[in-house]
C-alpha positions in Angstrom: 17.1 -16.9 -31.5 15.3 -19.2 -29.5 17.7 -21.6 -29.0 20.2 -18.7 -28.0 18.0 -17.3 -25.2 17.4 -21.4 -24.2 21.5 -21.5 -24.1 21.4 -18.2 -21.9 18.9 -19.2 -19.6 20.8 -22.6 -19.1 23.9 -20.6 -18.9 22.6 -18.6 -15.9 21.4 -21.6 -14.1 24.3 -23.3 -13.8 25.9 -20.0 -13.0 23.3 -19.7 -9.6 24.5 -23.7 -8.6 28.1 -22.4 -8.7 27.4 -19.2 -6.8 25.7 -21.6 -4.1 28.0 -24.1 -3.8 30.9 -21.2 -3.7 28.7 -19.6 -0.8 28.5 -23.0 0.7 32.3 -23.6 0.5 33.0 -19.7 2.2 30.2 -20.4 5.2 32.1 -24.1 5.6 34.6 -22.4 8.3 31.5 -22.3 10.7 30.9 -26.3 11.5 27.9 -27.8 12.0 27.1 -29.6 15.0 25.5 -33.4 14.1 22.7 -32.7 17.0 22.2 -29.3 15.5 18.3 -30.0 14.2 17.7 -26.6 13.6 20.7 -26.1 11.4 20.3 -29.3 9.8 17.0 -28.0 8.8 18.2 -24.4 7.6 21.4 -26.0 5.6 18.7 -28.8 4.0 16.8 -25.7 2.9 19.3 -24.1 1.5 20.0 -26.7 -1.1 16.6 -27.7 -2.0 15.4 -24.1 -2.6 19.1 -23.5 -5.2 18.0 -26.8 -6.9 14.5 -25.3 -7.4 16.1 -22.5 -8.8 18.7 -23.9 -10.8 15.4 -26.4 -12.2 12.6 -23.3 -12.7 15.4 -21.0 -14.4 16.1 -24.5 -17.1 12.8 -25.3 -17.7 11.7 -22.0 -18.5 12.9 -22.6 -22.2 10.7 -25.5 -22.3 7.5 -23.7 -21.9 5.7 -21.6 -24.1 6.5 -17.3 -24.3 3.5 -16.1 -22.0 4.5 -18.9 -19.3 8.1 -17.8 -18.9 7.2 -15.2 -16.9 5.6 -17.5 -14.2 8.4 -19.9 -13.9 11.1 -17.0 -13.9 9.7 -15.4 -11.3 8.8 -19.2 -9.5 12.5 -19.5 -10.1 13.2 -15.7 -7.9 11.7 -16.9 -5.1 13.7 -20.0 -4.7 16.6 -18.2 -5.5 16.4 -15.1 -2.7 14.9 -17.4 -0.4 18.2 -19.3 -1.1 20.8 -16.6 -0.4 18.5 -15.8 2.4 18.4 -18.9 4.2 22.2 -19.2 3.6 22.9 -16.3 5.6 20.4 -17.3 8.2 22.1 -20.8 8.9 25.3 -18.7 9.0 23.8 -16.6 11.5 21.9 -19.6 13.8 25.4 -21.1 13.6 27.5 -18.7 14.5 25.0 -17.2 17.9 22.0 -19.8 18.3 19.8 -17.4 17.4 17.9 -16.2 14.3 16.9 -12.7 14.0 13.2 -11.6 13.2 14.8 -9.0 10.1 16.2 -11.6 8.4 12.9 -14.0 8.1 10.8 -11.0 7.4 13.5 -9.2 4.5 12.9 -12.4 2.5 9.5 -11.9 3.4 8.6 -9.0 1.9 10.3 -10.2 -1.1 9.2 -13.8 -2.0 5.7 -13.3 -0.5 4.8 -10.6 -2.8 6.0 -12.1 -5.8 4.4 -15.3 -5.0 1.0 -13.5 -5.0 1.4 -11.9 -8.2 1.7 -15.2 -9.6 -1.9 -15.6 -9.4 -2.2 -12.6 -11.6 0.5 -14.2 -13.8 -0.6 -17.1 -14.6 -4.5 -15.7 -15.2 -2.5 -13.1 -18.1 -0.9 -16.5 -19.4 -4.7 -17.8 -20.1 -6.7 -14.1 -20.9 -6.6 -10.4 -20.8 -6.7 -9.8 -17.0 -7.4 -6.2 -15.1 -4.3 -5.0 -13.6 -6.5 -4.0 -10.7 -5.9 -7.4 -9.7 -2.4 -7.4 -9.5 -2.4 -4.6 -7.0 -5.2 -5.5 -4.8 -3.1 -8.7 -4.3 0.1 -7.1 -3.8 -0.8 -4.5 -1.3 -3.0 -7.1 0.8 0.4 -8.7 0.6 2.1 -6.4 1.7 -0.3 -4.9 4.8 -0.1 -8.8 5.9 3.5 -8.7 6.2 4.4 -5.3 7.3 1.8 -5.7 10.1 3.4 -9.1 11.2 7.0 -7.2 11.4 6.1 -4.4 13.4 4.2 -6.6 15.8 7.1 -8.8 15.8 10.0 -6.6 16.0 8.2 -4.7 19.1 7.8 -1.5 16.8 3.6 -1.8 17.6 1.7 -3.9 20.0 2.0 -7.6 18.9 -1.5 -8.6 19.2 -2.2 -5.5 17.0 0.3 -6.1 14.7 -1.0 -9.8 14.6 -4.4 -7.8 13.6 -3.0 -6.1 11.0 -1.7 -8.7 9.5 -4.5 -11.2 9.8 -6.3 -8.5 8.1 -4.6 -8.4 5.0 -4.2 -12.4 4.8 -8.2 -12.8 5.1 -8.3 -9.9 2.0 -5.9 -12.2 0.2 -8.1 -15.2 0.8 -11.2 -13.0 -0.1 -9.7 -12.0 -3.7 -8.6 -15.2 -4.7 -11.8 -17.6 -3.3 -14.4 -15.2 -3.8 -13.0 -11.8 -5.7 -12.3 -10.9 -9.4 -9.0 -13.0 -9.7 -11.3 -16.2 -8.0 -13.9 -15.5 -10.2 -11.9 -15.0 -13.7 -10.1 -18.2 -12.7 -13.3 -20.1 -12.7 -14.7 -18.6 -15.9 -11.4 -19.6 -17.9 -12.1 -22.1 -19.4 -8.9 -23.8 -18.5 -9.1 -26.9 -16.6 -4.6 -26.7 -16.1 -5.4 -23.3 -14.8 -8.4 -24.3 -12.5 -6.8 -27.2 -11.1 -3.3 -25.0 -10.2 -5.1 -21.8 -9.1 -7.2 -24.2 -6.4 -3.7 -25.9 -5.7 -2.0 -22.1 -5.0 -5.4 -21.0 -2.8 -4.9 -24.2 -0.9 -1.0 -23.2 0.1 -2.1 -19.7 1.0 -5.3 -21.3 3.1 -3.2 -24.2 4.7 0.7 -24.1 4.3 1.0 -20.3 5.3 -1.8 -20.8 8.5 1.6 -22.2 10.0 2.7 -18.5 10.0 0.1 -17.0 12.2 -0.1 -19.7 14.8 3.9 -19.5 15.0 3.2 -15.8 16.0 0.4 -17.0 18.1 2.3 -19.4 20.0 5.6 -18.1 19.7 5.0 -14.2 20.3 2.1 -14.0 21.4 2.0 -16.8 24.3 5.2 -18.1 24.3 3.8 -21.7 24.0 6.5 -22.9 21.7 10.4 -22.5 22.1 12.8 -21.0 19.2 14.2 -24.0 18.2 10.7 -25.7 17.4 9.7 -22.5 15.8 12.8 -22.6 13.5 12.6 -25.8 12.2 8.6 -25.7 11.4 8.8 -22.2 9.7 12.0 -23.5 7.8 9.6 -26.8 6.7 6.8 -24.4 6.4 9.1 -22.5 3.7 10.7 -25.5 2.2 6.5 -26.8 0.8 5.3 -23.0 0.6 8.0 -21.9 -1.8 9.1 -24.7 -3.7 6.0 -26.7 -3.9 4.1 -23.1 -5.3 6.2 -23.0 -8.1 6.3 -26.3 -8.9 2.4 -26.5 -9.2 3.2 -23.0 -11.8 5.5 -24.9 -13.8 3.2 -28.3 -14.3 0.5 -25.7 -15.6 2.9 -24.0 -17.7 4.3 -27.2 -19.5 0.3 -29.3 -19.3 -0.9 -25.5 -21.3 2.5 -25.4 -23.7 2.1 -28.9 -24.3 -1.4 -28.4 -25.4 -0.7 -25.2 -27.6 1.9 -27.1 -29.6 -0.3 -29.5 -30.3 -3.1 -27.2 -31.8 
């Protein structure tokens, strides 16, 4: 049975590098220019966050039952922040310009899910209360729903820049200093101690690029589209792919372990 479900899972990998590289083919009619940096950066993206997926989708067969959730779902956000970043290149290709909807739609799906990972990988280790899991995932959402609506002109941006500030700090609060910080540190689990500090550090350091791009894109107009592009497509590139990565090094150092016992 196991080896089945490891054929499947292998199986469906390879079937999300063909989808991308059929996507690529079909989004080949609009050319890209060689001095197109902003582009470059979206098409480079592209195939680093399908290899990612194609990679956390594999080696979920190679870690034990309670970690497959983690790298599954390490694998989802890869793979929509793939298809996402596909159409977006179409888009800056085709008009120069990349809409606010289509950053924030992947958004409000990869961001979520990469917060519950905290939760994820604390079930992997011990029983955890699902109060955490919700806590994270509605200050996940109140951060990025505020950022939108400041962004898209729907509320006043420096409010909507409150908002979401607001529910980024909360997020910082619950996994430094809350329950899920706390049952981290009491694990017991120096794999999970040493990844869960890895993740807080992303969400401290990587995603501060976010607000100061609304700072000094929205807000004061300090920094031109382009610029703002290519940094939140890097920011993306280390914040997605790197997260999962440090998920899937905790998964196989804990399977590794539990075989041996």
């Amino acid at each position: 049975m196991r080896e089945f479900f490891m054929k499947t899972m292998k199986m469906l990998a390879l079937a999300a590098v063909l989808f991308g590289a059929t996507t690529a083919a079909n989004a080949a009619t609009a050319f890209l220019a060689t001095d197109d940096f902003v582009g470059i950066s979206f098409w480079l993206i592209s195939m680093g966050m399908l290899a990612a997926t194609a990679f956390f989708f594999m080696e979920q067969a190679n870690v034990s039952s309670q970690w497959r959730k983690s790298v599954n779902v390490a694998g989802l956000v890869t793979g929509i922040a793939f298809i996402h970043y596909m159409y977006m290149r179409a888009v800056w290709i085709e008009t120069g310009d990349t809409p606010t909807v289509y950053r924030y739609i992947d958004w409000l799906i990869t961001v979520p899910l990469q917060l519950v990972e905290f939760y994820l990988i604390l079930s992997a280790v011990r029983k955890v209360d699902t109060n955490i899991f919700w806590r994270i995932l509605i200050g996940s959402l109140v951060m990025l729903i505020g950022g939108y609506l400041g962004e898209a002109g729907f509320i006043n941006a420096t409010l909507g820049f409150i908002i979401g500030m607001a529910g980024w700090i909360y997020i910082l609060y619950e996994i430094f200093s809350g329950e899920a910080g706390k049952v981290a540190a009491k694990s017991g689990n120096k794999s999970l101690v040493t990844a869960f500090g890895a993740l807080r550090m992303i969400v401290t350091v990587g995603w501060a690029i976010y607000p100061l791009g609304y700072i000094f894109g929205y807000l004061t107009g300090g920094i031109d589209g382009n610029a703002l592009n290519v940094i939140y497509n890097l920011a993306d590139f280390v914040n997605k792919i790197a997260f999962g990565l440090i998920i899937w090094s905790c998964a196989v150092s804990n399977s590794s372990g539990a075989r041996r016992a």
